[in-house]
mmCIF file of the N, C-alpha and C atoms, coordinates in Angstrom:
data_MODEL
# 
_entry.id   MODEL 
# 
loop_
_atom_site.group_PDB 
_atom_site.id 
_atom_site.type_symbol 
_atom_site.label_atom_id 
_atom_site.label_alt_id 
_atom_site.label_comp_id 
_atom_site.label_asym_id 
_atom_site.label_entity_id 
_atom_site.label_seq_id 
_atom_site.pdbx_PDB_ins_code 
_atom_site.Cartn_x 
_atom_site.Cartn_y 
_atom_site.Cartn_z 
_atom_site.occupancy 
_atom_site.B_iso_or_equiv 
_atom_site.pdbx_formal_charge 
_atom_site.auth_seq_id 
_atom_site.auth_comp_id 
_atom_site.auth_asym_id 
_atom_site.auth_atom_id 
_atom_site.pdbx_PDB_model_num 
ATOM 1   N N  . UNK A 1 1  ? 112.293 109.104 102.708 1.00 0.00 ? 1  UNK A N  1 
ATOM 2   C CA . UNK A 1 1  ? 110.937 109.024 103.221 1.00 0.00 ? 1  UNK A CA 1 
ATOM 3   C C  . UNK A 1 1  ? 109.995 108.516 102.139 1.00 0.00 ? 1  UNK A C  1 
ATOM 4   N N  . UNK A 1 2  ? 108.703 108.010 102.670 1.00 0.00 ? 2  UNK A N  1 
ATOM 5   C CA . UNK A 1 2  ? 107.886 107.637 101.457 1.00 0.00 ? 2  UNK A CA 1 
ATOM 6   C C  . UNK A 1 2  ? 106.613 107.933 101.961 1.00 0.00 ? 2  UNK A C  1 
ATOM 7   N N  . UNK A 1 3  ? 105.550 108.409 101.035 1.00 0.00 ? 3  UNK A N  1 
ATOM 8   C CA . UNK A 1 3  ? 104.521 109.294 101.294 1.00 0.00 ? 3  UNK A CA 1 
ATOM 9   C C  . UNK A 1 3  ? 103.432 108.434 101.456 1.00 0.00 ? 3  UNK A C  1 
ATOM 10  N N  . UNK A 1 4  ? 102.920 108.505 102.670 1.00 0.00 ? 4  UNK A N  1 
ATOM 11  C CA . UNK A 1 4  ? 102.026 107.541 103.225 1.00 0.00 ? 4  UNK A CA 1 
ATOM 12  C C  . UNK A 1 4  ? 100.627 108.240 103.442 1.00 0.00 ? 4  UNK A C  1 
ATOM 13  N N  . UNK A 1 5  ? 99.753  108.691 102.573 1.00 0.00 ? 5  UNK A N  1 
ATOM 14  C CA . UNK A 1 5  ? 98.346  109.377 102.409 1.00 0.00 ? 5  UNK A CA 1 
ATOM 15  C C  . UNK A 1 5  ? 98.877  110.777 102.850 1.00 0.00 ? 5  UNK A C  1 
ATOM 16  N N  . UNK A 1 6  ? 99.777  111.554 102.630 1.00 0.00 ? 6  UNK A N  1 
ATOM 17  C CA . UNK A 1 6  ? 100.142 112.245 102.452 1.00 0.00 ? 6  UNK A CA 1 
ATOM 18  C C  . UNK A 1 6  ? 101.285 112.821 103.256 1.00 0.00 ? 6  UNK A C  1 
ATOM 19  N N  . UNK A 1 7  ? 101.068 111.795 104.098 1.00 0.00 ? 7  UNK A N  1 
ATOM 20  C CA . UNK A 1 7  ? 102.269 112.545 105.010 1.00 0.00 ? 7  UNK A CA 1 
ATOM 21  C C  . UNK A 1 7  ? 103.774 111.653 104.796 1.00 0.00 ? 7  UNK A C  1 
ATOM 22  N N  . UNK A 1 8  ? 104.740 112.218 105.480 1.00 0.00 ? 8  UNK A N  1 
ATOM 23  C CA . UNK A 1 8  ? 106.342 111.373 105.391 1.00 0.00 ? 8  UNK A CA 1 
ATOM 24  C C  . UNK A 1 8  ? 106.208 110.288 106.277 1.00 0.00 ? 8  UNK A C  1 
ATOM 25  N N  . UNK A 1 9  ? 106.518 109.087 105.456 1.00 0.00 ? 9  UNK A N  1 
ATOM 26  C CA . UNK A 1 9  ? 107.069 108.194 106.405 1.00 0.00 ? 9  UNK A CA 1 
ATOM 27  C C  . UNK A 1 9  ? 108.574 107.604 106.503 1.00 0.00 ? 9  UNK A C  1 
ATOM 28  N N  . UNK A 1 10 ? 108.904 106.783 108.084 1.00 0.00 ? 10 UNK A N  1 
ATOM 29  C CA . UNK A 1 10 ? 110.467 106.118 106.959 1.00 0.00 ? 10 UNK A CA 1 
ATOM 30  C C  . UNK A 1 10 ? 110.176 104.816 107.098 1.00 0.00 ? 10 UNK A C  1 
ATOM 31  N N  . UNK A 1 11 ? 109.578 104.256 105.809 1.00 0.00 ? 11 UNK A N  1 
ATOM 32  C CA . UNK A 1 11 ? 109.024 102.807 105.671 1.00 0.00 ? 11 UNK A CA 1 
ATOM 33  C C  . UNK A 1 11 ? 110.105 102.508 104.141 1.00 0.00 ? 11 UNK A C  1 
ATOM 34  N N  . UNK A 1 12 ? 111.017 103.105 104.296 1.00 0.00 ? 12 UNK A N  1 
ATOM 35  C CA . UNK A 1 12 ? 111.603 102.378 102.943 1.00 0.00 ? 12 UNK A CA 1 
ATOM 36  C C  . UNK A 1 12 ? 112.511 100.891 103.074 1.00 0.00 ? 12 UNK A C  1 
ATOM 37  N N  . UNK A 1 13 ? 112.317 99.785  102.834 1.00 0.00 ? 13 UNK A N  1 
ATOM 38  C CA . UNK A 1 13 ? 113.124 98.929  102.837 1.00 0.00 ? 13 UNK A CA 1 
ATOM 39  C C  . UNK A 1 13 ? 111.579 97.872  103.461 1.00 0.00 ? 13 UNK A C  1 
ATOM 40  N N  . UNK A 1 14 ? 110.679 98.347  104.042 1.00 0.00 ? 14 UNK A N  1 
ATOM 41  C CA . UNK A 1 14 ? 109.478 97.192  104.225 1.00 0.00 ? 14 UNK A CA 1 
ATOM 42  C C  . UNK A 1 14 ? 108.429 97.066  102.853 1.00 0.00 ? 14 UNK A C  1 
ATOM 43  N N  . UNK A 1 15 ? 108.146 96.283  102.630 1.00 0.00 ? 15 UNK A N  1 
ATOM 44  C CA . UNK A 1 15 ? 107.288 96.067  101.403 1.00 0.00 ? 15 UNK A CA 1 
ATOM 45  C C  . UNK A 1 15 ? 106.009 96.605  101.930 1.00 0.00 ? 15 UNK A C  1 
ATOM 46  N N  . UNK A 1 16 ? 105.270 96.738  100.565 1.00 0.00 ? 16 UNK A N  1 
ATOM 47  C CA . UNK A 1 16 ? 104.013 97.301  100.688 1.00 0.00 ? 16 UNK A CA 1 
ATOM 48  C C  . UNK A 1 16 ? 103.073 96.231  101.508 1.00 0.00 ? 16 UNK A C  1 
ATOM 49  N N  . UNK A 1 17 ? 102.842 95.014  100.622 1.00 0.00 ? 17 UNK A N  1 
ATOM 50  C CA . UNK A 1 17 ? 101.988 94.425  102.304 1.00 0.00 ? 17 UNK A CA 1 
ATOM 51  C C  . UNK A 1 17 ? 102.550 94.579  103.548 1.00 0.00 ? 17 UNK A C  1 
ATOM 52  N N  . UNK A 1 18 ? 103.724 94.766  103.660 1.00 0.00 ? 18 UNK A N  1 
ATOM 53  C CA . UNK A 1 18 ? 103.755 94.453  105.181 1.00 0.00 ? 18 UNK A CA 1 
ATOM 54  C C  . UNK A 1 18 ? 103.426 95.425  105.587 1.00 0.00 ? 18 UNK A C  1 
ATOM 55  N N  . UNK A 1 19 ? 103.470 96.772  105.056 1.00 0.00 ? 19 UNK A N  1 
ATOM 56  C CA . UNK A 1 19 ? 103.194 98.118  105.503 1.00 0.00 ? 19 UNK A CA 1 
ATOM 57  C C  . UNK A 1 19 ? 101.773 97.739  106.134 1.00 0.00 ? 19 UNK A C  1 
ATOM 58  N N  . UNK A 1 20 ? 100.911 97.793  104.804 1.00 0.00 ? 20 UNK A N  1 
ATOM 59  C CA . UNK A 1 20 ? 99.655  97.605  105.135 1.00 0.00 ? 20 UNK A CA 1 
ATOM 60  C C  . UNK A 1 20 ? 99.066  96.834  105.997 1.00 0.00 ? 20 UNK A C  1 
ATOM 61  N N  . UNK A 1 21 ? 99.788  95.774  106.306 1.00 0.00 ? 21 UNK A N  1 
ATOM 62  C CA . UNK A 1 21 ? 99.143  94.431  107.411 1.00 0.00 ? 21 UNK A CA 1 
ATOM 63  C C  . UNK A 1 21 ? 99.518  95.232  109.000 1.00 0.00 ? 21 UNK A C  1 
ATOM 64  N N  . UNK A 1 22 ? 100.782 95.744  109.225 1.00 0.00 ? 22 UNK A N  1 
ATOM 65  C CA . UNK A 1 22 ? 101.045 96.570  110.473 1.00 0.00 ? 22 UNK A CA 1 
ATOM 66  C C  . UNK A 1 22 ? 100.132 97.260  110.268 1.00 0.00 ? 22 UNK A C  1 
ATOM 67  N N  . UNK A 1 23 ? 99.622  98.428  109.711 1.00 0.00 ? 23 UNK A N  1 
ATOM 68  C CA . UNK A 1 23 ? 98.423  99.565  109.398 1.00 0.00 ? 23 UNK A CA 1 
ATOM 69  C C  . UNK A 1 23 ? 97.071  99.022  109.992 1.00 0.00 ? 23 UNK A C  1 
ATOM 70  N N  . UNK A 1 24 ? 97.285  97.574  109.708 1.00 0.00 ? 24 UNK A N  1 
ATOM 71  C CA . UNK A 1 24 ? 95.851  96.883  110.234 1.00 0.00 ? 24 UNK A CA 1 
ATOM 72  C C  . UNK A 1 24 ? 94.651  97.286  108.877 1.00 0.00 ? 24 UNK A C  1 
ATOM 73  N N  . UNK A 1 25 ? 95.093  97.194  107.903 1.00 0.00 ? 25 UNK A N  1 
ATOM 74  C CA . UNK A 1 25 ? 94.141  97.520  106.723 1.00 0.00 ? 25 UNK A CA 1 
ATOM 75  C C  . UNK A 1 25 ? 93.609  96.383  105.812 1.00 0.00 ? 25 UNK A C  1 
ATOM 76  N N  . UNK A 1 26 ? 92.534  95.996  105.598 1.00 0.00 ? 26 UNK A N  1 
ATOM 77  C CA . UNK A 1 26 ? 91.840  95.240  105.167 1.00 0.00 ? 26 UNK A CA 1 
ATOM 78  C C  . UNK A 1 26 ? 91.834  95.323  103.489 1.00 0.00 ? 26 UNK A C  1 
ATOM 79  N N  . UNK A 1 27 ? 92.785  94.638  102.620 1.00 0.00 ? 27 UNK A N  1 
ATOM 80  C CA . UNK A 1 27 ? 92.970  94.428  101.742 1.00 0.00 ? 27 UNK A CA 1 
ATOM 81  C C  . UNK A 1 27 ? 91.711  94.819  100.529 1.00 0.00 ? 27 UNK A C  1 
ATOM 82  N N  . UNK A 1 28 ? 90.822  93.925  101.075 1.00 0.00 ? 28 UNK A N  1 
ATOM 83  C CA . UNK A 1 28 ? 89.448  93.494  100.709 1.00 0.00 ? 28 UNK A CA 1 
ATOM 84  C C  . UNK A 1 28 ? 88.647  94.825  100.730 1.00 0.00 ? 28 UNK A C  1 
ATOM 85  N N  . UNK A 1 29 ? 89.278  95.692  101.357 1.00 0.00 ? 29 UNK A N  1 
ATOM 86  C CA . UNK A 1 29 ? 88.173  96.900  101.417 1.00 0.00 ? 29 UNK A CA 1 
ATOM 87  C C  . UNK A 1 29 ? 89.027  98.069  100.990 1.00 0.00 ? 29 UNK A C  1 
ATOM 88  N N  . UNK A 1 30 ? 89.737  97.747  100.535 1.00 0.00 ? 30 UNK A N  1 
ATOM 89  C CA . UNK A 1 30 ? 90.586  98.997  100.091 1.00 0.00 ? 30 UNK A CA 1 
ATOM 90  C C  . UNK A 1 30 ? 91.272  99.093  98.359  1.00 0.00 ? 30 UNK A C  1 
ATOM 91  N N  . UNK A 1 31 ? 91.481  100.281 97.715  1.00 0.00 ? 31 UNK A N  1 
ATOM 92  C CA . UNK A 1 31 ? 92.040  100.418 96.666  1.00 0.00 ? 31 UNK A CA 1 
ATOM 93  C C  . UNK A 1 31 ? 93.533  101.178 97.134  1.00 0.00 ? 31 UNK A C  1 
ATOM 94  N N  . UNK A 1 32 ? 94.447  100.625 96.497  1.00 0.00 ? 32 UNK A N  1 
ATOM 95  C CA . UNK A 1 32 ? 95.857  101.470 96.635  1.00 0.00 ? 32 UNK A CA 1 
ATOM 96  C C  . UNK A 1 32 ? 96.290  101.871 95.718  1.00 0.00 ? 32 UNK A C  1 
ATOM 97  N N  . UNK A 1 33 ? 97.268  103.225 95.370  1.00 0.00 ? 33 UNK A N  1 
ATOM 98  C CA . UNK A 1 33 ? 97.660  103.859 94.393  1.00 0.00 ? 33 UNK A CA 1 
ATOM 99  C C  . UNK A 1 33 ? 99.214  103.583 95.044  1.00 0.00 ? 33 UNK A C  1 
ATOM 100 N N  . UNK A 1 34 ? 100.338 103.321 94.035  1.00 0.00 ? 34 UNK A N  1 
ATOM 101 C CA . UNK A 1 34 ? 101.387 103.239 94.402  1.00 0.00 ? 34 UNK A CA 1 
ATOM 102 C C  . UNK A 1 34 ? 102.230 104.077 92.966  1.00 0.00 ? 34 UNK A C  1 
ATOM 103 N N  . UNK A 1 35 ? 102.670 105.134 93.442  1.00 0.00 ? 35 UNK A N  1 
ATOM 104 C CA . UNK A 1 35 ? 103.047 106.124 92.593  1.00 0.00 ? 35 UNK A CA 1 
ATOM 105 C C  . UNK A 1 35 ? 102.464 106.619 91.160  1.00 0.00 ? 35 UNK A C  1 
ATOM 106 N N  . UNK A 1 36 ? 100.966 107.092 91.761  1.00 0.00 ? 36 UNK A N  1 
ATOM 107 C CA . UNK A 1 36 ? 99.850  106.932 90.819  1.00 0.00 ? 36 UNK A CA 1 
ATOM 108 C C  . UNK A 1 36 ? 99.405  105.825 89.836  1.00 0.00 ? 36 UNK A C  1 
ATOM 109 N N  . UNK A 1 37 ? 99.793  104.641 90.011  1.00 0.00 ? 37 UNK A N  1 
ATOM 110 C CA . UNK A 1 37 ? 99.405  103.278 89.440  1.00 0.00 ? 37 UNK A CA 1 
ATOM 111 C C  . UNK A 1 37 ? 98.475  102.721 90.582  1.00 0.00 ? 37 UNK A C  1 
ATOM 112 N N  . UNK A 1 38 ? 97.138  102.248 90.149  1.00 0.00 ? 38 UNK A N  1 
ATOM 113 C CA . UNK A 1 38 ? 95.884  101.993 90.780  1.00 0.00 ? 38 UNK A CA 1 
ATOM 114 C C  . UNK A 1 38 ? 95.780  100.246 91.121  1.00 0.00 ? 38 UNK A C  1 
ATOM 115 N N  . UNK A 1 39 ? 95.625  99.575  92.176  1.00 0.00 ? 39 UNK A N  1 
ATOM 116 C CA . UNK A 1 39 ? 95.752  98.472  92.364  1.00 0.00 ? 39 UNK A CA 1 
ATOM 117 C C  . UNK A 1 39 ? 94.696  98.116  93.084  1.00 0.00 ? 39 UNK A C  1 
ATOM 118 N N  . UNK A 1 40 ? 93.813  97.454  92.899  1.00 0.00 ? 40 UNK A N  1 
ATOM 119 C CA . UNK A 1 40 ? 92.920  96.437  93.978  1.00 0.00 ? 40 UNK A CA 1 
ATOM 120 C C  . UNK A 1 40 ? 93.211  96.004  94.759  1.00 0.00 ? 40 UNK A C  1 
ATOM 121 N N  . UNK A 1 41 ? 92.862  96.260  96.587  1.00 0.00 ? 41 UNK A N  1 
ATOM 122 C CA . UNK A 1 41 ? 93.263  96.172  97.486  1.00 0.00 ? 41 UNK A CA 1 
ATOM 123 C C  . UNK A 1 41 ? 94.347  94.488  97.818  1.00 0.00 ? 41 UNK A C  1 
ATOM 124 N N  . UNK A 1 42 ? 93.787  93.570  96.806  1.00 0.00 ? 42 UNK A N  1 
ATOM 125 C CA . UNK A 1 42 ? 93.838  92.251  97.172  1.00 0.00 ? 42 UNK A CA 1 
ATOM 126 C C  . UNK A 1 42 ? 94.920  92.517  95.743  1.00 0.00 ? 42 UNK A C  1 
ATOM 127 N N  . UNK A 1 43 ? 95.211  92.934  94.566  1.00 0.00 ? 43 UNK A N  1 
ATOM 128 C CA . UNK A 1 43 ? 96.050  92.831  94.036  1.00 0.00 ? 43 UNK A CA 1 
ATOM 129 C C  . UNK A 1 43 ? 97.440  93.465  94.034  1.00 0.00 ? 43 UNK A C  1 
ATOM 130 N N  . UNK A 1 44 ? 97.609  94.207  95.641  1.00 0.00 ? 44 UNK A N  1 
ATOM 131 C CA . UNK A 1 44 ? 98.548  94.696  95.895  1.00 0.00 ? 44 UNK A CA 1 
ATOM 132 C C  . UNK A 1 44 ? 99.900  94.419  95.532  1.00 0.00 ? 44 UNK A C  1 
ATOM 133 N N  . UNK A 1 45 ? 100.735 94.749  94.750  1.00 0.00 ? 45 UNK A N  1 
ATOM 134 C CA . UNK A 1 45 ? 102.226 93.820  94.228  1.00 0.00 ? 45 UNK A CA 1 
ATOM 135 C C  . UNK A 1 45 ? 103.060 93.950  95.927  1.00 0.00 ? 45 UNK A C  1 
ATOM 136 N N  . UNK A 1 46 ? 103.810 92.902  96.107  1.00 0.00 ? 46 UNK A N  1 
ATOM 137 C CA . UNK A 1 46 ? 104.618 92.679  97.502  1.00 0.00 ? 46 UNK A CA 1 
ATOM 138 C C  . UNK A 1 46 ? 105.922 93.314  96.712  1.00 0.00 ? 46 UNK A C  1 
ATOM 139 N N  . UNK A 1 47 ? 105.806 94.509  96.814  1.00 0.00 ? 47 UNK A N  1 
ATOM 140 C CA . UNK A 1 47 ? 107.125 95.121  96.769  1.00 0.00 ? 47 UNK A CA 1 
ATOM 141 C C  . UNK A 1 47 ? 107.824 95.985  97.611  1.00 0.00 ? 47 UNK A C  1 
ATOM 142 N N  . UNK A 1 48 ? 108.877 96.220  97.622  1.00 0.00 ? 48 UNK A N  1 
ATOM 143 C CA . UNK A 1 48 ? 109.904 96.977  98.861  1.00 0.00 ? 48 UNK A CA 1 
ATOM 144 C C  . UNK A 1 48 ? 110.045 98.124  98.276  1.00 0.00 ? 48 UNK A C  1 
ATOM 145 N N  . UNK A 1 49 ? 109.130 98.908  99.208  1.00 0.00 ? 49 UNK A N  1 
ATOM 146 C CA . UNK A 1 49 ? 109.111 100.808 99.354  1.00 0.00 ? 49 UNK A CA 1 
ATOM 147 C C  . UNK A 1 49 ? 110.366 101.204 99.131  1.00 0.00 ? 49 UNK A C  1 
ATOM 148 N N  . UNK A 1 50 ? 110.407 102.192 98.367  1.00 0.00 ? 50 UNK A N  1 
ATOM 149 C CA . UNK A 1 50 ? 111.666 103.120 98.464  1.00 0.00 ? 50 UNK A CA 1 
ATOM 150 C C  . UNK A 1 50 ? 111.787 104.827 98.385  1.00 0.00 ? 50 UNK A C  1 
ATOM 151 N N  . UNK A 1 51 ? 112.759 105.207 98.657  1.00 0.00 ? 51 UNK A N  1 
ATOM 152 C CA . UNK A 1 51 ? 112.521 106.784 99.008  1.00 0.00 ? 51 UNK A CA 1 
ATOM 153 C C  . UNK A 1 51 ? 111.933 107.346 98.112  1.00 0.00 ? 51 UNK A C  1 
ATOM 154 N N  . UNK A 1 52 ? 111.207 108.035 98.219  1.00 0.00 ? 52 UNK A N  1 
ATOM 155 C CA . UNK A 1 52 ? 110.307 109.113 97.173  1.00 0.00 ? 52 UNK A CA 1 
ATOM 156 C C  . UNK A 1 52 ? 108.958 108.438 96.734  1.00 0.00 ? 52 UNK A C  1 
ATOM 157 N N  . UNK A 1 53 ? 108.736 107.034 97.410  1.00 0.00 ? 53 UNK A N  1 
ATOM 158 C CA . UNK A 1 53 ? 107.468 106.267 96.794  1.00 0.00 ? 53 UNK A CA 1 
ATOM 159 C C  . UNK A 1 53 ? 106.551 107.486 97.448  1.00 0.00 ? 53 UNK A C  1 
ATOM 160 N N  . UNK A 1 54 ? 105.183 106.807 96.975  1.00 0.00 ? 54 UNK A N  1 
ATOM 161 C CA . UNK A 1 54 ? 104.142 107.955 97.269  1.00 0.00 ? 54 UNK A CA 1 
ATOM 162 C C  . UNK A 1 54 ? 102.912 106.721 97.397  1.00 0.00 ? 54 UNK A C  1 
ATOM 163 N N  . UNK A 1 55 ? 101.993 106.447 98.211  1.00 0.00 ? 55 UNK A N  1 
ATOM 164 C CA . UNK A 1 55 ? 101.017 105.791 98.131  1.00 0.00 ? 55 UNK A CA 1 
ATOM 165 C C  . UNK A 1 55 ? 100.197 105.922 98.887  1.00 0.00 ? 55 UNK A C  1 
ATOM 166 N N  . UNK A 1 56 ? 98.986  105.830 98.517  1.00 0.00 ? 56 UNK A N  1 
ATOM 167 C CA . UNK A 1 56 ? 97.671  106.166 98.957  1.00 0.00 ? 56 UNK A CA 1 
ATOM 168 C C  . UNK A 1 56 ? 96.588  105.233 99.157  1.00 0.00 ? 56 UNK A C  1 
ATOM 169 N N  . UNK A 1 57 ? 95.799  105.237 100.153 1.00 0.00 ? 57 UNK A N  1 
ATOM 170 C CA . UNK A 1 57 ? 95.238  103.848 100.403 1.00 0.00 ? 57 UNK A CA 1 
ATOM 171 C C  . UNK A 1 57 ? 93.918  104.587 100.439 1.00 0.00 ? 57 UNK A C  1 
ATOM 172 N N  . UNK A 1 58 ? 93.082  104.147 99.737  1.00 0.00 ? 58 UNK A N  1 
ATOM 173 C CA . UNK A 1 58 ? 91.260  104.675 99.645  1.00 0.00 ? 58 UNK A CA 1 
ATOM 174 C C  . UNK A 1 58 ? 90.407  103.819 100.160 1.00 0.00 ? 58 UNK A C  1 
ATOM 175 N N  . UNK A 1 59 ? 89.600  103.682 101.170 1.00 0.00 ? 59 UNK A N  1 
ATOM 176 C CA . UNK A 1 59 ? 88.926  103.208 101.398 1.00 0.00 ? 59 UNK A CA 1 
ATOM 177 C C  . UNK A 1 59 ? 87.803  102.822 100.391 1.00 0.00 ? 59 UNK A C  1 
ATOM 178 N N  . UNK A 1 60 ? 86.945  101.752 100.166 1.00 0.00 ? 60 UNK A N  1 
ATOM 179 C CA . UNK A 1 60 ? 86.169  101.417 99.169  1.00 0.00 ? 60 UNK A CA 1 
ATOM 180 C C  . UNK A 1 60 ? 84.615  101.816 99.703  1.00 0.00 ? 60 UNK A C  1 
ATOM 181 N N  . UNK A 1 61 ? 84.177  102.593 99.421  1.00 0.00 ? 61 UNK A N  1 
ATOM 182 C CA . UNK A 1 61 ? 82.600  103.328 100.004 1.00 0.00 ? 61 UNK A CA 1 
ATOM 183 C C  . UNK A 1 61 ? 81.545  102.102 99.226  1.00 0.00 ? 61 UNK A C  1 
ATOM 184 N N  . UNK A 1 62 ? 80.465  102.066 99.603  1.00 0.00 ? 62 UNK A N  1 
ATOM 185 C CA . UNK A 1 62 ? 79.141  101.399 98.957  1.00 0.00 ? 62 UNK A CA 1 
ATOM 186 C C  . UNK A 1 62 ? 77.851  102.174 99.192  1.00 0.00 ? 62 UNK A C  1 
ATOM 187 N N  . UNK A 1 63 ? 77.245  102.602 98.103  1.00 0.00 ? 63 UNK A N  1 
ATOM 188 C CA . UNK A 1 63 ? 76.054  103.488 98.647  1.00 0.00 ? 63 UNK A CA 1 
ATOM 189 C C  . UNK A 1 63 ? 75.213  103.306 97.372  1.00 0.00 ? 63 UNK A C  1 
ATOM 190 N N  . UNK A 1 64 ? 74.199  104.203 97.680  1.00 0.00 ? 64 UNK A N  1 
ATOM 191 C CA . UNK A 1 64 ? 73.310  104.611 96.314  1.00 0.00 ? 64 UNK A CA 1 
ATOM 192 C C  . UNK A 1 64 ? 72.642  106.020 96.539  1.00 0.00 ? 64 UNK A C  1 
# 
């Protein structure tokens, strides 16, 4: 399984964009953590999930 904002998924063997593009998630507006390593939504590495990954997708807020 691989930990998808906290819960189990079985996404091992699809890469991380593709995860995210099925998810319907907007690159551009998001930060991802992929086994606590921090990535810019748009600098996502295209790599293939595997069991025990862990990743977290943050939405990017704007305020003052």
């Amino acid at each position: 399984m691989v930990w998808l904002n906290g819960e189990p998924k079985p996404l091992e063997g699809k890469s991380l964009k593709e995860v995210l593009k099925e998810l319907g998630v907007e690159l551009e507006r998001v930060a991802v953590l992929l086994n606590e390593e921090a990535f810019p939504g748009a600098e996502v590495p295209d790599r293939v999930l595997r069991e025990g990954d862990v990743v977290e997708v943050v939405a990017l807020m704007q305020g003052g």
